[in-house]
N, CA, C and O atoms as a GROMACS GRO file, in nm:
protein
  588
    1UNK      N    1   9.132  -2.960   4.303
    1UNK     CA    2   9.070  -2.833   4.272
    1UNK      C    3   8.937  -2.860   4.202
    1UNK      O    4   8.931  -2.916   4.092
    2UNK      N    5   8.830  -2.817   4.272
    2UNK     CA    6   8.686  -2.839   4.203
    2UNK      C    7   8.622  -2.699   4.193
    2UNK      O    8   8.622  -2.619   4.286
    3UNK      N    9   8.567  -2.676   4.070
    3UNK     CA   10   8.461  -2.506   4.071
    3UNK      C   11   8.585  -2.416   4.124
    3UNK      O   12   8.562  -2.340   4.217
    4UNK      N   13   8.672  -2.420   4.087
    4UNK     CA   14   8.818  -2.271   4.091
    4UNK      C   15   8.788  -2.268   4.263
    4UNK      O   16   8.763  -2.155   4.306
    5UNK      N   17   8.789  -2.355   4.340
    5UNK     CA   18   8.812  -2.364   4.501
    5UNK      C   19   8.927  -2.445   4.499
    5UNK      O   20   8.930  -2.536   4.416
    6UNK      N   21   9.069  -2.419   4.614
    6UNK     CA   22   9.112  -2.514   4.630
    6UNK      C   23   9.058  -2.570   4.786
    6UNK      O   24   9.015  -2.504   4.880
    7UNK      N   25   9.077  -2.706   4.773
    7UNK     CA   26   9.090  -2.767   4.888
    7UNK      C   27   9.204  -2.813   4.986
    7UNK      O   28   9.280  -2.893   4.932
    8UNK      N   29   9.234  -2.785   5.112
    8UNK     CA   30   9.387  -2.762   5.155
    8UNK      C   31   9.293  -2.874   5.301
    8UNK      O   32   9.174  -2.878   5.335
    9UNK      N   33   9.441  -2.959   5.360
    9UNK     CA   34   9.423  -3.008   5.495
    9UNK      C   35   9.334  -3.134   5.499
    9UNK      O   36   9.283  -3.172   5.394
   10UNK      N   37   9.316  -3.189   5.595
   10UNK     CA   38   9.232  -3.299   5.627
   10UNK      C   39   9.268  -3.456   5.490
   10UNK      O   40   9.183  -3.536   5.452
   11UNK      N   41   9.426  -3.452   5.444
   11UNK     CA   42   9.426  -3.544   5.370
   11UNK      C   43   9.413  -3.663   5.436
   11UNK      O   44   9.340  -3.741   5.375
   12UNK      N   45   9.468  -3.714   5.561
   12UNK     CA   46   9.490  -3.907   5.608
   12UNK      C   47   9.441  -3.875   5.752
   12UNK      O   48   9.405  -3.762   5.784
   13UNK      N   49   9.441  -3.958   5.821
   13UNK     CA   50   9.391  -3.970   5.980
   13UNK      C   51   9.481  -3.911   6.052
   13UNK      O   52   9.462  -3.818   6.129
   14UNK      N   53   9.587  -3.967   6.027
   14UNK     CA   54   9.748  -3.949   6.110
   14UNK      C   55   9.724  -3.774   6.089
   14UNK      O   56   9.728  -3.718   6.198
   15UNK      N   57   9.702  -3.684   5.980
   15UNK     CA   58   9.717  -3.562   5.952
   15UNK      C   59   9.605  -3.464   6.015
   15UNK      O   60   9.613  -3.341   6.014
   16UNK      N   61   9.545  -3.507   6.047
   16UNK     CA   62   9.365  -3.460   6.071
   16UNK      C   63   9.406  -3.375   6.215
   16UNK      O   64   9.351  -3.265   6.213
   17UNK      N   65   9.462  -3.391   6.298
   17UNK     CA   66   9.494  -3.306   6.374
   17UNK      C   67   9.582  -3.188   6.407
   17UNK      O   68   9.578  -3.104   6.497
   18UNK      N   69   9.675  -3.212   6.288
   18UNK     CA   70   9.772  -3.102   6.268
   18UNK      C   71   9.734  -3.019   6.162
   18UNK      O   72   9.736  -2.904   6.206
   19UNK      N   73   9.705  -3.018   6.064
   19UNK     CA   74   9.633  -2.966   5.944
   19UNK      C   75   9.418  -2.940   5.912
   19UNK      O   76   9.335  -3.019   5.866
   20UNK      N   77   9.404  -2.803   5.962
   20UNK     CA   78   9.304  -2.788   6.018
   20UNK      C   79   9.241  -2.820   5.836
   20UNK      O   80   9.317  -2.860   5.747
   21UNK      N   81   9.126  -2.797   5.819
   21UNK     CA   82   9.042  -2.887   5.686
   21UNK      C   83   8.962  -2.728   5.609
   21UNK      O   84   8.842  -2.712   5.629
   22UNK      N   85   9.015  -2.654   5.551
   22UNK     CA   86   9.028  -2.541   5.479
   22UNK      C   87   8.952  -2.550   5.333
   22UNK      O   88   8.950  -2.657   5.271
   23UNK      N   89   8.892  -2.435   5.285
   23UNK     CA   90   8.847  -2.480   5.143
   23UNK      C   91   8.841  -2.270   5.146
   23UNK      O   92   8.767  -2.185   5.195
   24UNK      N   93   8.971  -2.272   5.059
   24UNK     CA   94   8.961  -2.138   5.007
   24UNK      C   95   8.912  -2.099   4.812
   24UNK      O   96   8.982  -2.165   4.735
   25UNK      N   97   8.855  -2.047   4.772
   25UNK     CA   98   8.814  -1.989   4.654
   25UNK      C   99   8.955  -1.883   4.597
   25UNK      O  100   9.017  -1.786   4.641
   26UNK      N  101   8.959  -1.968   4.477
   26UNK     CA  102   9.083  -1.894   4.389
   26UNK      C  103   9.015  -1.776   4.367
   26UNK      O  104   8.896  -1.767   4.340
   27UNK      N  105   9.138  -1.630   4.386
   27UNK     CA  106   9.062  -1.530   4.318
   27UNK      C  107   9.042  -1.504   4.205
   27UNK      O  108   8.982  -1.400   4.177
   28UNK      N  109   9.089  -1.596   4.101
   28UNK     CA  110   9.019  -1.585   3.965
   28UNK      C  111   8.912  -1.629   3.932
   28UNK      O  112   8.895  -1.636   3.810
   29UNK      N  113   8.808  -1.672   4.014
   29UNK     CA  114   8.645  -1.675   4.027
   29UNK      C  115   8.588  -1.572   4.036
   29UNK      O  116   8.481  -1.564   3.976
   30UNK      N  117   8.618  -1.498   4.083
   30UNK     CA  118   8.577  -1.306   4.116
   30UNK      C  119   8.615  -1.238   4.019
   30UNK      O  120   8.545  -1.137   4.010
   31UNK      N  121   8.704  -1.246   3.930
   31UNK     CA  122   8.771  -1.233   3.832
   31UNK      C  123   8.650  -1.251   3.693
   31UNK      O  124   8.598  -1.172   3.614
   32UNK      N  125   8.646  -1.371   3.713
   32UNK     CA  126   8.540  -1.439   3.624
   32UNK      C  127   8.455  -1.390   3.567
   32UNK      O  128   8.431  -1.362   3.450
   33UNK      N  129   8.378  -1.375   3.719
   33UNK     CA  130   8.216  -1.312   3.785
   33UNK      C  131   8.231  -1.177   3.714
   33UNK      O  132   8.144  -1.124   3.644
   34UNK      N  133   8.341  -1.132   3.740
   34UNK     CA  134   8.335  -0.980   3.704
   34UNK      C  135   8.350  -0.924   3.557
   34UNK      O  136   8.324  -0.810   3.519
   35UNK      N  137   8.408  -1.050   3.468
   35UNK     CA  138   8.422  -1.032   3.285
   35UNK      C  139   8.282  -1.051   3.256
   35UNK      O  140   8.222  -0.965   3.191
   36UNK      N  141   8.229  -1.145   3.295
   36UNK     CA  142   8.119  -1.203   3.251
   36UNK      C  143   7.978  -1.114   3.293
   36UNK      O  144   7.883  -1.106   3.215
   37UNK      N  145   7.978  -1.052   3.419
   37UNK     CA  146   7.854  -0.889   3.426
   37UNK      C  147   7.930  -0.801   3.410
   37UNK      O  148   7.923  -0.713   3.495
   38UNK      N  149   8.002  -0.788   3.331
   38UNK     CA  150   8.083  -0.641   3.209
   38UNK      C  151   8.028  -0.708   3.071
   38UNK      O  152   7.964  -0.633   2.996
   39UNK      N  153   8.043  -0.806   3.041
   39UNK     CA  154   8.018  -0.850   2.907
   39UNK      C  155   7.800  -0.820   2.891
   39UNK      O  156   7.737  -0.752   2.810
   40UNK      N  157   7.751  -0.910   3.012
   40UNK     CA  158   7.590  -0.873   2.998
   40UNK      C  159   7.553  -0.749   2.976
   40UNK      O  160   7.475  -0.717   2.886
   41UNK      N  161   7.627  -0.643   3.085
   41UNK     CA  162   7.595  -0.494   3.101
   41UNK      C  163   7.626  -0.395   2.960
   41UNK      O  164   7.574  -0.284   2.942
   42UNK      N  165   7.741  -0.476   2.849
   42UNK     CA  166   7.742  -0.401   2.736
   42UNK      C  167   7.656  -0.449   2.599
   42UNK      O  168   7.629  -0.386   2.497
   43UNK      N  169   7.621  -0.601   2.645
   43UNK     CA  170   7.506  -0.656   2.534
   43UNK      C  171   7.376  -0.584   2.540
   43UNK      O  172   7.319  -0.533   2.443
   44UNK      N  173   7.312  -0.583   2.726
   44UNK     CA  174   7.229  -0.508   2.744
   44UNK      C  175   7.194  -0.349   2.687
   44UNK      O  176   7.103  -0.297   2.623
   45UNK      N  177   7.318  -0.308   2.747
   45UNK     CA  178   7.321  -0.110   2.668
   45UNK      C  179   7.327  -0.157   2.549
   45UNK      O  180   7.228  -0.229   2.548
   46UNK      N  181   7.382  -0.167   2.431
   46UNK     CA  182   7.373  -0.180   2.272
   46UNK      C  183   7.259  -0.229   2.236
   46UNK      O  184   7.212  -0.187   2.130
   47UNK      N  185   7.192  -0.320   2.305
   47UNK     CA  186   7.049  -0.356   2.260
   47UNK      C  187   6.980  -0.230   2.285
   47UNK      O  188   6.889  -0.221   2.202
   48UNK      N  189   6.982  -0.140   2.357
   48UNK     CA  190   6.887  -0.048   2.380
   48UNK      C  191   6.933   0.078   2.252
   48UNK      O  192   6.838   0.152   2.228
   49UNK      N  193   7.005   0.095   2.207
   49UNK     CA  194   7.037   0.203   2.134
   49UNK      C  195   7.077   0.122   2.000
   49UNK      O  196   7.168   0.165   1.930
   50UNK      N  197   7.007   0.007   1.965
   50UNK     CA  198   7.041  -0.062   1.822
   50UNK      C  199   6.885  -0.032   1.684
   50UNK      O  200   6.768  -0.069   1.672
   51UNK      N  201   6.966   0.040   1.622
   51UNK     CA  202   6.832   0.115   1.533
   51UNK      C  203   6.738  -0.022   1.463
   51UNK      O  204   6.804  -0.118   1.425
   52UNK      N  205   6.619  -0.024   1.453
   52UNK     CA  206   6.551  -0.102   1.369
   52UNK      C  207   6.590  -0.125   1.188
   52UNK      O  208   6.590  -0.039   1.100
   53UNK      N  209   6.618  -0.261   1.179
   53UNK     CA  210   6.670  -0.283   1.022
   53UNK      C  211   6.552  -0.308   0.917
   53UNK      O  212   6.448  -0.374   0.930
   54UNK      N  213   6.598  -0.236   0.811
   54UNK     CA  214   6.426  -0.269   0.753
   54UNK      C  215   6.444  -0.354   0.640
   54UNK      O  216   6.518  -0.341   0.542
   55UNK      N  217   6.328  -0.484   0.682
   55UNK     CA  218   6.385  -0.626   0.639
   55UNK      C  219   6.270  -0.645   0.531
   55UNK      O  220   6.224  -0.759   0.524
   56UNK      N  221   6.204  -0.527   0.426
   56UNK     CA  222   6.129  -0.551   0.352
   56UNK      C  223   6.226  -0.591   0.225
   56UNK      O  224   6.347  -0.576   0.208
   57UNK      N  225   6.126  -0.646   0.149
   57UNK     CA  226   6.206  -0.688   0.030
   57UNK      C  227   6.123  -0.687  -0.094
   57UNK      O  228   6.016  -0.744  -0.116
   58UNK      N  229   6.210  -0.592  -0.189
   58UNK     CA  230   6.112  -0.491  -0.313
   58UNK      C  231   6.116  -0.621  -0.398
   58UNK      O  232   6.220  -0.645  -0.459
   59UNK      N  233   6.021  -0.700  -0.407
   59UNK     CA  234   5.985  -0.805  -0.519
   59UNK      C  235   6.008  -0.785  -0.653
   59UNK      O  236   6.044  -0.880  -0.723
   60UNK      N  237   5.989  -0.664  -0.702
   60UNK     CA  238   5.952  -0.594  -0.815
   60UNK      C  239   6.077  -0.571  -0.871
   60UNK      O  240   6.068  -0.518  -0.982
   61UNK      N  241   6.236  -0.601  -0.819
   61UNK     CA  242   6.378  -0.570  -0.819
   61UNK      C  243   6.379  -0.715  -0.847
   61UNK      O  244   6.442  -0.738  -0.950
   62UNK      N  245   6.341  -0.799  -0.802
   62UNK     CA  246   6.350  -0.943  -0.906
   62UNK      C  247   6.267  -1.034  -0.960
   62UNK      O  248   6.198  -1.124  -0.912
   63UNK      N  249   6.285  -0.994  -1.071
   63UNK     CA  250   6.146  -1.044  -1.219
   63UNK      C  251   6.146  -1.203  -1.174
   63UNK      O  252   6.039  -1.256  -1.146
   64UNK      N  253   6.214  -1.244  -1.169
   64UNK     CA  254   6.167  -1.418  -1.170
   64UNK      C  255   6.057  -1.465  -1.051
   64UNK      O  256   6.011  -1.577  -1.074
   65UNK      N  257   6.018  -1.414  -0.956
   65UNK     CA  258   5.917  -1.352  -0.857
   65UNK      C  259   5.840  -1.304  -0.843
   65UNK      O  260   5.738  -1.328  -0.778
   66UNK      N  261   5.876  -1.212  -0.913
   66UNK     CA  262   5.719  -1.118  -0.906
   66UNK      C  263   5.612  -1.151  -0.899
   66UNK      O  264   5.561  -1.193  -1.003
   67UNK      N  265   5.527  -1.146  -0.769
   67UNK     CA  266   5.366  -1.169  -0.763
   67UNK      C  267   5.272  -1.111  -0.859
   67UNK      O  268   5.281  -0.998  -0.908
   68UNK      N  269   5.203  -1.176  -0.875
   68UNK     CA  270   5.046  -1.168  -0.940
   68UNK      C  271   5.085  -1.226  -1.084
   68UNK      O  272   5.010  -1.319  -1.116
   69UNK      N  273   5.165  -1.203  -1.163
   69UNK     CA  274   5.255  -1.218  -1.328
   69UNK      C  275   5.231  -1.386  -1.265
   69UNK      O  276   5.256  -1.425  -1.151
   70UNK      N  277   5.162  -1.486  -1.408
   70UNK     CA  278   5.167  -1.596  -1.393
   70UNK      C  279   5.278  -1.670  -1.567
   70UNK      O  280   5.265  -1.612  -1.675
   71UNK      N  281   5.348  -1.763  -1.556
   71UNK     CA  282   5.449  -1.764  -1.649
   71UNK      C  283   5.363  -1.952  -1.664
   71UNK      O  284   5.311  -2.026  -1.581
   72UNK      N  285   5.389  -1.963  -1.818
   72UNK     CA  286   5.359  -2.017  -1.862
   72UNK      C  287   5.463  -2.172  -1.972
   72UNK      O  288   5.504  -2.127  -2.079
   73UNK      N  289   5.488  -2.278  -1.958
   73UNK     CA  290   5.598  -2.376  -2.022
   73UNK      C  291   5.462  -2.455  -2.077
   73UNK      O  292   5.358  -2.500  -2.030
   74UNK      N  293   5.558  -2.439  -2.267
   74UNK     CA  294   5.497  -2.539  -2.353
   74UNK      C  295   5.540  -2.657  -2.312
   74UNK      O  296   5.645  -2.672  -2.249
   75UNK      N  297   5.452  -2.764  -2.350
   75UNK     CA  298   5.449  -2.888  -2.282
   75UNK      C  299   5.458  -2.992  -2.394
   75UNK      O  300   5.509  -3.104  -2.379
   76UNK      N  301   5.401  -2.942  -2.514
   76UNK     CA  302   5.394  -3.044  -2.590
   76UNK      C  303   5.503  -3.040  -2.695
   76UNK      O  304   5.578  -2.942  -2.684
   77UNK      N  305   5.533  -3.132  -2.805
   77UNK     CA  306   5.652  -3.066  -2.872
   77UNK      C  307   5.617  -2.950  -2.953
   77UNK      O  308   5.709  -2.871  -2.975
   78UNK      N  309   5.512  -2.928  -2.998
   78UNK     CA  310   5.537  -2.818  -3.076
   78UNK      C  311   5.372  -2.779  -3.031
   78UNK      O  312   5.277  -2.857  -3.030
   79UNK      N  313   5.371  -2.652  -2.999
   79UNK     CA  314   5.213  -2.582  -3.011
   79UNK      C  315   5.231  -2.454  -3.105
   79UNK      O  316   5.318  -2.368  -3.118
   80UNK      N  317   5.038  -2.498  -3.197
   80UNK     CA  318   5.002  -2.359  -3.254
   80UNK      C  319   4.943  -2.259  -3.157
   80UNK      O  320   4.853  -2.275  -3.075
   81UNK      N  321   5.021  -2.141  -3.189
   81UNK     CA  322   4.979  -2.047  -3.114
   81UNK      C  323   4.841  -2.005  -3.257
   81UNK      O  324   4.849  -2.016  -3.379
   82UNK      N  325   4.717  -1.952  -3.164
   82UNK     CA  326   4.588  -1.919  -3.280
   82UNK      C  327   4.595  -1.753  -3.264
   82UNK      O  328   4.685  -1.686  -3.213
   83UNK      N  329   4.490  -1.714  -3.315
   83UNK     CA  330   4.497  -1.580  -3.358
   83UNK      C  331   4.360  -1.550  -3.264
   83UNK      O  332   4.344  -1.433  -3.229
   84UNK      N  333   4.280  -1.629  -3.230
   84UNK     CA  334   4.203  -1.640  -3.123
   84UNK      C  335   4.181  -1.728  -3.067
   84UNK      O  336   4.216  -1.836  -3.116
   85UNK      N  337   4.115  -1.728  -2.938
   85UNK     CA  338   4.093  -1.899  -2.840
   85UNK      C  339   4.008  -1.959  -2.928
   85UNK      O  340   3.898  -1.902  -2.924
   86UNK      N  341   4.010  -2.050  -3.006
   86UNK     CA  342   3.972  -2.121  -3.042
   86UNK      C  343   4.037  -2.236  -3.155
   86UNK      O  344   4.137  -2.196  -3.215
   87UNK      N  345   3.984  -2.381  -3.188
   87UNK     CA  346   4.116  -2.458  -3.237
   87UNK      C  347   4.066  -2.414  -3.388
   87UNK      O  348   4.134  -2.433  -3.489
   88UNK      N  349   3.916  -2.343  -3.389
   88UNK     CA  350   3.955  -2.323  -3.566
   88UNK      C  351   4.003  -2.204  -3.630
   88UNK      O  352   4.011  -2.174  -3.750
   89UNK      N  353   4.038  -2.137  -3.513
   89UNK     CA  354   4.101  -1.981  -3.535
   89UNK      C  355   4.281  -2.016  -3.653
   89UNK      O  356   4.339  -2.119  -3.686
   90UNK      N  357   4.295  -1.932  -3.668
   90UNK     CA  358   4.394  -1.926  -3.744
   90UNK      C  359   4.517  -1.957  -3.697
   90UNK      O  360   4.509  -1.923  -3.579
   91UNK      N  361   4.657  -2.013  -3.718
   91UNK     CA  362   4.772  -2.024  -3.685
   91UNK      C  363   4.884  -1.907  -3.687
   91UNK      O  364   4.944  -1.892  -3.794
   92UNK      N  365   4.913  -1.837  -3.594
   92UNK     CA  366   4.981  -1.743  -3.633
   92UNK      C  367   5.141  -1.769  -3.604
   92UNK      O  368   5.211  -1.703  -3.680
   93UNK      N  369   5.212  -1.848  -3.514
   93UNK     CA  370   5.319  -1.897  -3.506
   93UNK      C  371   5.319  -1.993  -3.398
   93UNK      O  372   5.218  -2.006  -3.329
   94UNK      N  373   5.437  -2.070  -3.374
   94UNK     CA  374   5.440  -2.190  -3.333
   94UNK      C  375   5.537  -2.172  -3.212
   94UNK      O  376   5.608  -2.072  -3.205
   95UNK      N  377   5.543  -2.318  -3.070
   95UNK     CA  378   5.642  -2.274  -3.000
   95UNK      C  379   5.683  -2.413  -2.985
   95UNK      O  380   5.613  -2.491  -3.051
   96UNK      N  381   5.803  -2.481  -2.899
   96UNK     CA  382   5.850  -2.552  -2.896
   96UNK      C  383   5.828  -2.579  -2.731
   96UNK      O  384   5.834  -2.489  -2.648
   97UNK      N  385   5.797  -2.750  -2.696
   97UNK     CA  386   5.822  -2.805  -2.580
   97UNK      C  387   5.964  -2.704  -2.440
   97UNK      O  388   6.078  -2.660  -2.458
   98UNK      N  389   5.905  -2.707  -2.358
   98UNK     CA  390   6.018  -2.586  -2.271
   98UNK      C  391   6.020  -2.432  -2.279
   98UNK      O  392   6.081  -2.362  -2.199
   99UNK      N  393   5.957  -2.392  -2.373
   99UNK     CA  394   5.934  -2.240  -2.410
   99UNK      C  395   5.895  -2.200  -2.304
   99UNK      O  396   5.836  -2.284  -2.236
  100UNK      N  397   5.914  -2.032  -2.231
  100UNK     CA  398   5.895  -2.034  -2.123
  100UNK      C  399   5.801  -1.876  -2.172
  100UNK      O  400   5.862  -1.802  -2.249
  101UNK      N  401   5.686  -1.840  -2.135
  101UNK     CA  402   5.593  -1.739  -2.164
  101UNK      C  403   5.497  -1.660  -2.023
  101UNK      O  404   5.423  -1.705  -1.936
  102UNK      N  405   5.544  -1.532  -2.054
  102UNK     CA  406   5.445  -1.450  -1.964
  102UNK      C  407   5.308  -1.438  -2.007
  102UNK      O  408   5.293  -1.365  -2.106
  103UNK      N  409   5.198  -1.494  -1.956
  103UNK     CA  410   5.076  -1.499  -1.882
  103UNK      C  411   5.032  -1.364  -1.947
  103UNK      O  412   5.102  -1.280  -1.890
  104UNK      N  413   4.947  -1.297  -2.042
  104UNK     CA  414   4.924  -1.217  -2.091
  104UNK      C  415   4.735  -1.186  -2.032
  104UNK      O  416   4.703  -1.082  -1.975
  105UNK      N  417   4.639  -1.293  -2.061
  105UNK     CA  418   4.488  -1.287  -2.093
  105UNK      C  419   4.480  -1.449  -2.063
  105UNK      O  420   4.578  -1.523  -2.068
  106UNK      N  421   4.358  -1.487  -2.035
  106UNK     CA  422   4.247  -1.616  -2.013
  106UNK      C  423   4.140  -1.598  -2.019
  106UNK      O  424   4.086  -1.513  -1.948
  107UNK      N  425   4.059  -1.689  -2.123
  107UNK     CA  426   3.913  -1.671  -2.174
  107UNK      C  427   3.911  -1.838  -2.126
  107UNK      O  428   4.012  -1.908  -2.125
  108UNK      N  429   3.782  -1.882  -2.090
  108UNK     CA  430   3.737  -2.007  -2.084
  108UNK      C  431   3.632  -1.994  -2.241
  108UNK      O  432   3.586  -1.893  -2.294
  109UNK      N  433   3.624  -2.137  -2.283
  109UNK     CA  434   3.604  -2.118  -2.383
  109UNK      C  435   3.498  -2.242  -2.387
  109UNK      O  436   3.547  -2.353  -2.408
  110UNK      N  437   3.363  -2.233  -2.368
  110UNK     CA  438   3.242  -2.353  -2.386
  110UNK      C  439   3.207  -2.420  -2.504
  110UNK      O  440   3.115  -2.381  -2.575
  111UNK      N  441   3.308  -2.567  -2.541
  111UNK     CA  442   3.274  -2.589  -2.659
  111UNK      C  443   3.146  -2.719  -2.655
  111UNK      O  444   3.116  -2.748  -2.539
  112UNK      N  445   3.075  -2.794  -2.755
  112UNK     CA  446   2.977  -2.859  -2.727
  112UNK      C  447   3.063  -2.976  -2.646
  112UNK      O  448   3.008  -3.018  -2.544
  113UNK      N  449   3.156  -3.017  -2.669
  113UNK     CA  450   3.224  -3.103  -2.578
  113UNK      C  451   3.232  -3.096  -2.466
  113UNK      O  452   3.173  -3.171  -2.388
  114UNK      N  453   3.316  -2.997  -2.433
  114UNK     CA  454   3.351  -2.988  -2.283
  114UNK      C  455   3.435  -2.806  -2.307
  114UNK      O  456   3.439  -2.736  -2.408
  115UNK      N  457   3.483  -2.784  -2.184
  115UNK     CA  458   3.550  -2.632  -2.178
  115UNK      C  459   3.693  -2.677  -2.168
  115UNK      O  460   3.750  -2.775  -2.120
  116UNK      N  461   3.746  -2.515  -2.264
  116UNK     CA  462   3.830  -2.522  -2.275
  116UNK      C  463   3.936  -2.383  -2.224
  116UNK      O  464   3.958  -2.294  -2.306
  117UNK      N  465   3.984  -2.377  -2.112
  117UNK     CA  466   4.050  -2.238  -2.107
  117UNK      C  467   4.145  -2.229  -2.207
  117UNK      O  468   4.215  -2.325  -2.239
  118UNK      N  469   4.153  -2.118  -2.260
  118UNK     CA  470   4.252  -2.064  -2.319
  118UNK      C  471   4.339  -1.934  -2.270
  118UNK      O  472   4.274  -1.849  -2.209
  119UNK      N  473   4.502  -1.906  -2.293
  119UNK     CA  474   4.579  -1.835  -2.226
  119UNK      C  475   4.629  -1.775  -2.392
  119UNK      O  476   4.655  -1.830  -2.499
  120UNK      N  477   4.624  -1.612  -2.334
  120UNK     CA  478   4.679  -1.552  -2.447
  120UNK      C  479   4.849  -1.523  -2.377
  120UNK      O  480   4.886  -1.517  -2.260
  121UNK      N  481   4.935  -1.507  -2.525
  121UNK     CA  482   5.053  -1.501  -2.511
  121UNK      C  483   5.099  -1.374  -2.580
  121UNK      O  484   5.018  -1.299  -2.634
  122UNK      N  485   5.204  -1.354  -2.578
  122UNK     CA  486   5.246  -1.240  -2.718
  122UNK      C  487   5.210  -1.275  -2.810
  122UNK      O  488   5.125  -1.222  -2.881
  123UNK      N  489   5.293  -1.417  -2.834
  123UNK     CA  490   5.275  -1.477  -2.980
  123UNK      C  491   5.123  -1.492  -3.027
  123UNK      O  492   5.099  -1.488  -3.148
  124UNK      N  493   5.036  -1.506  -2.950
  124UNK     CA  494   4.840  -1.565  -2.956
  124UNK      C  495   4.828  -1.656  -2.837
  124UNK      O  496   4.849  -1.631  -2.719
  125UNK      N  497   4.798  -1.746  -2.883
  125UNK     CA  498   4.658  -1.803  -2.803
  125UNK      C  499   4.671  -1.934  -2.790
  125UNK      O  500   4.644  -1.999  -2.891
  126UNK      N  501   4.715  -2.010  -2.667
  126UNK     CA  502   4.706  -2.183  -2.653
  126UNK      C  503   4.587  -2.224  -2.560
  126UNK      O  504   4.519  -2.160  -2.480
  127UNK      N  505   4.588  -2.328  -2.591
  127UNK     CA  506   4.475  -2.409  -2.493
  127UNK      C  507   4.563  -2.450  -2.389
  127UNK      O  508   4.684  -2.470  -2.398
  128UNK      N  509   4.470  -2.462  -2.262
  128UNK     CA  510   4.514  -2.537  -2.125
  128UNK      C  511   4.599  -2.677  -2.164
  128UNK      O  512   4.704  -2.704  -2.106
  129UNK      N  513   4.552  -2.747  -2.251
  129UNK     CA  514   4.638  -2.895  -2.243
  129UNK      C  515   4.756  -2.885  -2.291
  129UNK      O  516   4.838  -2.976  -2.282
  130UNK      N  517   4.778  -2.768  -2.352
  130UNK     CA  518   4.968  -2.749  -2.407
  130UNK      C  519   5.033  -2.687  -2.317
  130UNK      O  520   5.155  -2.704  -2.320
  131UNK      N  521   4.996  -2.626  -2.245
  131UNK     CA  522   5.109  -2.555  -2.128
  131UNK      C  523   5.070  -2.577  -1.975
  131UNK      O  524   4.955  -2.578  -1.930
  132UNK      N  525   5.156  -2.589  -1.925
  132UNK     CA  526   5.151  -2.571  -1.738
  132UNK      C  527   5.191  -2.417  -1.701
  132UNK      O  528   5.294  -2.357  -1.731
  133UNK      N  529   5.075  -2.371  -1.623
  133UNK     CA  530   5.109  -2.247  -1.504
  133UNK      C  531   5.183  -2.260  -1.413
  133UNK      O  532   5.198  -2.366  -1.352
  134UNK      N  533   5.235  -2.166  -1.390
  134UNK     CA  534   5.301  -2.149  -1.267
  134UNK      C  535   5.315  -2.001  -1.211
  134UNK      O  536   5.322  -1.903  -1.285
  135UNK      N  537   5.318  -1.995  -1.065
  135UNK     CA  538   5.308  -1.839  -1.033
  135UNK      C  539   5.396  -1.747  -1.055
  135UNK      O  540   5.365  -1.629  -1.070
  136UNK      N  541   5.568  -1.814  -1.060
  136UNK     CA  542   5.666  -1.696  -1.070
  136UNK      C  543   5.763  -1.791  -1.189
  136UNK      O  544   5.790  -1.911  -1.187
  137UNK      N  545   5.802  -1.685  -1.286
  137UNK     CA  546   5.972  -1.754  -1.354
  137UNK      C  547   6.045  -1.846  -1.342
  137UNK      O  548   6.088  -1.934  -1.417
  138UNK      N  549   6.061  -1.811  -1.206
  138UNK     CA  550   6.133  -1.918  -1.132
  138UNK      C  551   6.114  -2.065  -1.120
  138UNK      O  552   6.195  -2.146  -1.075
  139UNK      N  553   5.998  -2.086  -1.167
  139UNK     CA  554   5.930  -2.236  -1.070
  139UNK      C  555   5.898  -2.245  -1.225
  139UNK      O  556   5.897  -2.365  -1.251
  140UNK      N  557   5.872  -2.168  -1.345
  140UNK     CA  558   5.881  -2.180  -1.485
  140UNK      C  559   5.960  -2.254  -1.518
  140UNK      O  560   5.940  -2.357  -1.581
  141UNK      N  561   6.079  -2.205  -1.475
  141UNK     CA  562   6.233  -2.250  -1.534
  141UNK      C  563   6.256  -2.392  -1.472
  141UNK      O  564   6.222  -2.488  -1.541
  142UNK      N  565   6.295  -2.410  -1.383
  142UNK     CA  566   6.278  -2.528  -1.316
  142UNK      C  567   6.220  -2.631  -1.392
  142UNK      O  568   6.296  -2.719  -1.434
  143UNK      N  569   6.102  -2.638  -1.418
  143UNK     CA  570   5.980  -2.714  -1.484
  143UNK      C  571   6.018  -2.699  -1.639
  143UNK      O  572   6.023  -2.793  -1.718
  144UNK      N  573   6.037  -2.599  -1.662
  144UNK     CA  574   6.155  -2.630  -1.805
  144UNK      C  575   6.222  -2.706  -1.836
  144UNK      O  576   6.200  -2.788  -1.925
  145UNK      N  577   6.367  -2.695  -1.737
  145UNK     CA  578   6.500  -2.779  -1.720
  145UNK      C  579   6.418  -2.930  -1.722
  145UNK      O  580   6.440  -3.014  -1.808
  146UNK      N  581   6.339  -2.944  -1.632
  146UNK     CA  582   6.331  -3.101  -1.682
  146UNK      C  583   6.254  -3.166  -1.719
  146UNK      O  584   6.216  -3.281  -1.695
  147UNK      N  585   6.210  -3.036  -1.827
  147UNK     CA  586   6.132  -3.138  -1.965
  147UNK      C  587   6.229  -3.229  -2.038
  147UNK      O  588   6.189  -3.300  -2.130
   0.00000   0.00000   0.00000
């Protein structure tokens, strides 16, 4: 039996004249044929009457994401936060290596040396060399964990 046909007759030489050489198709091939364009014909119809899914996704429903908000990890062991961008401004409180801070304000700041951006926080005001940016919470935290 090959492809749901059987093959009947023509087995040995001696037989070849009494047994004419036959090749009939099982009717469970038609059978087959016929599950299988019932099955296309109902994928087809449901595709035509299947409503559009709406695959937007409200960013703003999860804070660790949120575009444009840039989040901020102290880097060093301990930074003064100043009371303005600058290092002779005043100390108003302190943060610890891993601290994780929302992105408030940035002033670049031209000293005779060289420039210095500065990022305001709740707490005040650090310089660029104590903290790393990052765009979302998420990629904050991360960069946290393995300080």
């Amino acid at each position: 039996m090959r492809g749901g046909c059987l093959k009947t007759g023509g087995g040995s030489a001696q037989n070849a004249h009494r047994l004419p050489r036959t090749v009939r198709c099982a009717p469970f091939t038609a059978y087959r044929a016929a599950v299988w364009g019932a099955l296309a014909l109902c994928l087809c119809v449901q595709s035509c009457f299947l409503k559009p899914q709406d695959r937007s996704i409200n960013l703003e429903a999860v804070p660790d994401i949120t575009y444009g908000a840039e989040w901020a990890v102290i880097t060093e062991p301990y930074a003064s936060f100043r009371s303005e961008p600058s290092f002779e401004a005043e100390t108003v409180t302190h943060g610890r290596r891993g601290d994780i801070m929302k992105v408030q304000g940035r002033q670049l700041f031209s000293g005779a040396k060289k420039q210095t951006v500065w990022y305001q926080f709740e707490g005040g005001w650090l310089p660029d060399v104590s903290v790393n940016i990052y765009s979302n919470r998420l990629k904050a935290r991360t960069a946290s964990d393995s300080l």
